[in-house]
DRENVEXFI-408630 format. One record per residue (C-alpha): residue in three letters; x, y, z. Coordinates in nm, 4 decimals, m for minus. Layout:
% DRENVEXFI-408630
{residuo ALA&u X&v Y&w Z}
...
END
This chain:
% DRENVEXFI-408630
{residuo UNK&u 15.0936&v 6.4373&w 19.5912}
{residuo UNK&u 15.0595&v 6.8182&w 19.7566}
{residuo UNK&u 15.4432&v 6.7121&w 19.8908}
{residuo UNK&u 15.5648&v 6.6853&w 19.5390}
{residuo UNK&u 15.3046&v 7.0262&w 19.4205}
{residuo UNK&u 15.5027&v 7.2111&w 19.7034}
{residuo UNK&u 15.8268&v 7.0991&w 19.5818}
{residuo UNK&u 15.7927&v 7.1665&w 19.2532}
{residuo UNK&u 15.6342&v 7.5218&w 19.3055}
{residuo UNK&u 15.9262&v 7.5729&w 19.5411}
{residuo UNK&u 16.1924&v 7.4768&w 19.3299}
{residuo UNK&u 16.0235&v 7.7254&w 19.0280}
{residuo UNK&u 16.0289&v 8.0009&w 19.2367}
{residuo UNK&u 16.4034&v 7.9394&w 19.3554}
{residuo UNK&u 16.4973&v 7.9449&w 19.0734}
{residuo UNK&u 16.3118&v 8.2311&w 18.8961}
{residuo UNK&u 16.4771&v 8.4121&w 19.2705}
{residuo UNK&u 16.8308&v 8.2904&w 19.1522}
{residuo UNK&u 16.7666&v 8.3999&w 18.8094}
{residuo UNK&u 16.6451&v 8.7680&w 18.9416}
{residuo UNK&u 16.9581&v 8.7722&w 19.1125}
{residuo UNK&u 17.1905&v 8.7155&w 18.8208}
{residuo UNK&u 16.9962&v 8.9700&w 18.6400}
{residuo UNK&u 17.0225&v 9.2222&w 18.9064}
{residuo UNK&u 17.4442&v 9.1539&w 18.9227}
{residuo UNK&u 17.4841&v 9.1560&w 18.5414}
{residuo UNK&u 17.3032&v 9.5190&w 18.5718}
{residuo UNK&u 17.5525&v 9.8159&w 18.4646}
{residuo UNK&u 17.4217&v 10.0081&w 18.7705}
{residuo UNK&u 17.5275&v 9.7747&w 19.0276}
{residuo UNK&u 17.8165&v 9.7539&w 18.9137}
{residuo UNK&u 17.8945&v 10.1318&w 18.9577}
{residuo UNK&u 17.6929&v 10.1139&w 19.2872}
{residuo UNK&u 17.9189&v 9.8437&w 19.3948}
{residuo UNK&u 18.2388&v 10.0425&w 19.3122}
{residuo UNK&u 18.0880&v 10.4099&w 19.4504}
{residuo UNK&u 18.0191&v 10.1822&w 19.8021}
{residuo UNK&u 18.3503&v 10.0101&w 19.8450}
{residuo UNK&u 18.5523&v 10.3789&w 19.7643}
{residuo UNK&u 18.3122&v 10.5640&w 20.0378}
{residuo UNK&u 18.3771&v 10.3055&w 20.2439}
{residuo UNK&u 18.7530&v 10.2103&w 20.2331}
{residuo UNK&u 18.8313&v 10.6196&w 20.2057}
{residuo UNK&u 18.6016&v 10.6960&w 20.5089}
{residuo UNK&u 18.8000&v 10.4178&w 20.7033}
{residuo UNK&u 19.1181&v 10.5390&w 20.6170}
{residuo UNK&u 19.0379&v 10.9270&w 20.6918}
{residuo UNK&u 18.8881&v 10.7820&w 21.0112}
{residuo UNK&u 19.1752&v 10.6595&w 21.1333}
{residuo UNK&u 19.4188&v 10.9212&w 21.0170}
{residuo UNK&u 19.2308&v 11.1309&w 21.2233}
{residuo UNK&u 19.1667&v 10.9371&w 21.5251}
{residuo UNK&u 19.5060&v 10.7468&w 21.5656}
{residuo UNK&u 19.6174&v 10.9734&w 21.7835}
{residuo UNK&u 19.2949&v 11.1231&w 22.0146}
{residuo UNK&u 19.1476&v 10.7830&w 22.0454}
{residuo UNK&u 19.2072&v 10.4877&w 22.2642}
{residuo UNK&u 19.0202&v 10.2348&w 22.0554}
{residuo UNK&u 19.1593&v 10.3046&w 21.7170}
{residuo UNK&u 19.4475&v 10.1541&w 21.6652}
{residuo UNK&u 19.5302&v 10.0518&w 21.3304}
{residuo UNK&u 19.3378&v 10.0556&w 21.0058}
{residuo UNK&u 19.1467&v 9.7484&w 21.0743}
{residuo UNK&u 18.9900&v 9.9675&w 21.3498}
{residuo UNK&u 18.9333&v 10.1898&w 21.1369}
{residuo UNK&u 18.7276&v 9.9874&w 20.8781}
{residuo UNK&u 18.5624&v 9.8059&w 21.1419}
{residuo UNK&u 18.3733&v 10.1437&w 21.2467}
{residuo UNK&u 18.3370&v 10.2234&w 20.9165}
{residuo UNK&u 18.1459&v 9.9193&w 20.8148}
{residuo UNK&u 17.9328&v 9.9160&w 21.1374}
{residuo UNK&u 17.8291&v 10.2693&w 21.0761}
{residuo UNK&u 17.7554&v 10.2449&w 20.7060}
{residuo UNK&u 17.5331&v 9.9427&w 20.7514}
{residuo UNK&u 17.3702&v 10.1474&w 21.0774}
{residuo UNK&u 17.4217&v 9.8178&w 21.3005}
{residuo UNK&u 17.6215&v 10.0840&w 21.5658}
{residuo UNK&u 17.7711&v 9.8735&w 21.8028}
{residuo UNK&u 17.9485&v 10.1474&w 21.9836}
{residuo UNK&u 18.2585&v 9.9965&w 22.0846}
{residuo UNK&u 18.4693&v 10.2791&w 21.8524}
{residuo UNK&u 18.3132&v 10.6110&w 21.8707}
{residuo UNK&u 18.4773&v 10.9251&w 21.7275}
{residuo UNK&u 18.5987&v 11.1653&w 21.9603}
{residuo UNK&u 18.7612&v 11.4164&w 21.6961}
{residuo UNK&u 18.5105&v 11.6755&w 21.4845}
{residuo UNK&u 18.6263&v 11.4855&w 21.1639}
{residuo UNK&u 18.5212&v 11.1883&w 21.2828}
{residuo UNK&u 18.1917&v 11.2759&w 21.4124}
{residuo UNK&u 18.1420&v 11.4717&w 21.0623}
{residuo UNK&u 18.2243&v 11.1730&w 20.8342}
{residuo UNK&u 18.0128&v 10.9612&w 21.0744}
{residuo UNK&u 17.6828&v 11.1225&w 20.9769}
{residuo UNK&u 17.8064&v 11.1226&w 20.6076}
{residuo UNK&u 17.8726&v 10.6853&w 20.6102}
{residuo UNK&u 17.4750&v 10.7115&w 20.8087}
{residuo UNK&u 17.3385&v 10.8698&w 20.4956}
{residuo UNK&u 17.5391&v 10.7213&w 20.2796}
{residuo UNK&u 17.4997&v 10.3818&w 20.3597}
{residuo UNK&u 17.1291&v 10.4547&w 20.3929}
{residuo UNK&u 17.1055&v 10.5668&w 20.0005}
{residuo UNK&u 17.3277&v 10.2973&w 19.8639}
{residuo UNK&u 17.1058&v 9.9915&w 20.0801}
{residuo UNK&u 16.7875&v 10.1725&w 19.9162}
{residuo UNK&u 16.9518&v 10.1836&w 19.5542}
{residuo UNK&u 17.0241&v 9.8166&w 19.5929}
{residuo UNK&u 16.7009&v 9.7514&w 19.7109}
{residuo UNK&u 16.5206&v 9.9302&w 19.4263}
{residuo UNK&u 16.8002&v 9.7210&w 19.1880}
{residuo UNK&u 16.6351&v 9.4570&w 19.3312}
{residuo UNK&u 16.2580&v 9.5606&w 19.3156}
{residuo UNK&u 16.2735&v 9.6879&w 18.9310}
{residuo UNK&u 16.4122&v 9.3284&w 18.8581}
{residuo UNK&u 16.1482&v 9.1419&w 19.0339}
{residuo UNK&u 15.8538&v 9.3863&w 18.8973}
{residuo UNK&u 15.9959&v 9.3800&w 18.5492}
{residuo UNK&u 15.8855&v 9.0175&w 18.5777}
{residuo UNK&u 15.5260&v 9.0480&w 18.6944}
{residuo UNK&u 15.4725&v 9.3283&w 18.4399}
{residuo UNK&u 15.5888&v 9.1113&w 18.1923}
{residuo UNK&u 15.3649&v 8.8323&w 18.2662}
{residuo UNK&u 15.0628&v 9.0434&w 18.3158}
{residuo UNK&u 15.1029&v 9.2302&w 17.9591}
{residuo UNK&u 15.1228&v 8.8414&w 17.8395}
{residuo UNK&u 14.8196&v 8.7158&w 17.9795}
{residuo UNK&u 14.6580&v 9.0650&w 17.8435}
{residuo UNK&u 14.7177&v 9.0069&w 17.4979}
{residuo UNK&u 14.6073&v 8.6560&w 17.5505}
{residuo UNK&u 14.2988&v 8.7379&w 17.6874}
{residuo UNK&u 14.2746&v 9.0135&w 17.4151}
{residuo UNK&u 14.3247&v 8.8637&w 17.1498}
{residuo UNK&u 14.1314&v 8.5726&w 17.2487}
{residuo UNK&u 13.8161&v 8.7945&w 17.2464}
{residuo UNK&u 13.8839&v 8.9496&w 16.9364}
{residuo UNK&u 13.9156&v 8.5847&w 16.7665}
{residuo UNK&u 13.6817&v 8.4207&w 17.0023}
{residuo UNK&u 13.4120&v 8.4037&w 16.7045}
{residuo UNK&u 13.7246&v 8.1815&w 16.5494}
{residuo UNK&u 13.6533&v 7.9137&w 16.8612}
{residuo UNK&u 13.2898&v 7.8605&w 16.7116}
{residuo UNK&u 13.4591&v 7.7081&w 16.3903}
{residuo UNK&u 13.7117&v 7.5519&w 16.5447}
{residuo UNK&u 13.4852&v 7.3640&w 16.7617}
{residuo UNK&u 13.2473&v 7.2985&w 16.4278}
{residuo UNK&u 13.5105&v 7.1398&w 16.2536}
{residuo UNK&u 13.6164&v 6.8996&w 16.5598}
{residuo UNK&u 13.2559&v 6.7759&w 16.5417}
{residuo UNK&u 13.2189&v 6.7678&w 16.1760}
{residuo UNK&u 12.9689&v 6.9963&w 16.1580}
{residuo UNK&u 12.9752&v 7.2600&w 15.8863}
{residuo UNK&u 12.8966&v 7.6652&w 16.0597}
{residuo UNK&u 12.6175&v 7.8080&w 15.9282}
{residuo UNK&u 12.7240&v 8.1711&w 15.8451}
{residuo UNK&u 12.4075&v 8.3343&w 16.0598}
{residuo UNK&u 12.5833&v 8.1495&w 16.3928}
{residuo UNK&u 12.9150&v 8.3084&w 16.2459}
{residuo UNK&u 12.7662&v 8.6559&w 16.2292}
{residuo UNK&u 12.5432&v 8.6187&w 16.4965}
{residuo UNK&u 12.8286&v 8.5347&w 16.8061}
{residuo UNK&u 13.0894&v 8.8031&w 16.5619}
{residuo UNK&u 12.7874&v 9.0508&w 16.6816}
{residuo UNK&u 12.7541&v 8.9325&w 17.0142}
{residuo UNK&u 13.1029&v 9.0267&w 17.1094}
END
């Protein structure tokens, strides 16, 4: 029986994940992240190796040349093609910070989508709970009537009071 709890509360939350997701990729602002990232990055490579072609060893054609520049925007650094020319060096601290900003605007994409959520639920469950007090003296009649019992109006006024 837990089994079954566990896969049911897993599959819910997979797909409230998946759903997230979606949202997040049907957002305007990825979108233009999305573009602003793959023009940083394909120009960067191509400057890159227009400028190293010639002084470097390792850089060869423009594969080489978007190789580094994916390594370096995403920070991983392996090392293997390092600029030698002041151009290179230069636009190598710009993909750093730049791949650093778009990775956290992504991220906060990501976050506002999944907080949106809990907000959501929590203002729900607040205006249950609120309006259940303000009508809880409605519960007393409700639960007079299931009974058959007719509410006398001091019980009415006294729980209205109460509250």
């Amino acid at each position: 029986m837990r089994l079954i709890a566990f896969k049911h509360r897993f599959i819910v939350g997979w797909r409230h994940f998946w759903r997230q997701i979606a949202k997040v990729i049907r957002n305007p602002m990825f979108l233009v992240l999305s573009i602003i990232g793959n023009a940083v990055l394909f120009l960067s490579s191509l400057i890159f190796y227009l400028a190293e072609r010639n002084v470097n060893a390792a850089v060869n054609h423009f594969g080489d040349g978007l190789w580094w520049a994916i390594v370096t925007m995403t920070t991983v650094g392996y090392g293997d093609i390092v600029p030698i020319t002041w151009i290179g060096r230069t636009l190598t601290v710009f993909l750093l910070f730049t791949g650093g900003v778009l990775f956290l605007s992504f991220v906060a994409l990501l976050s506002k989508a999944f907080l949106e959520v809990d907000l959501k639920d929590l203002e729900k469950e607040e205006l249950r709970r609120e309006v259940k007090d303000r009508l809880g003296y409605f519960n007393f009649r409700r639960i007079a009537q299931r009974t058959n019992q007719k509410p006398r109006p001091t019980e009415n006024y006294i729980l209205r009071a109460s509250r």
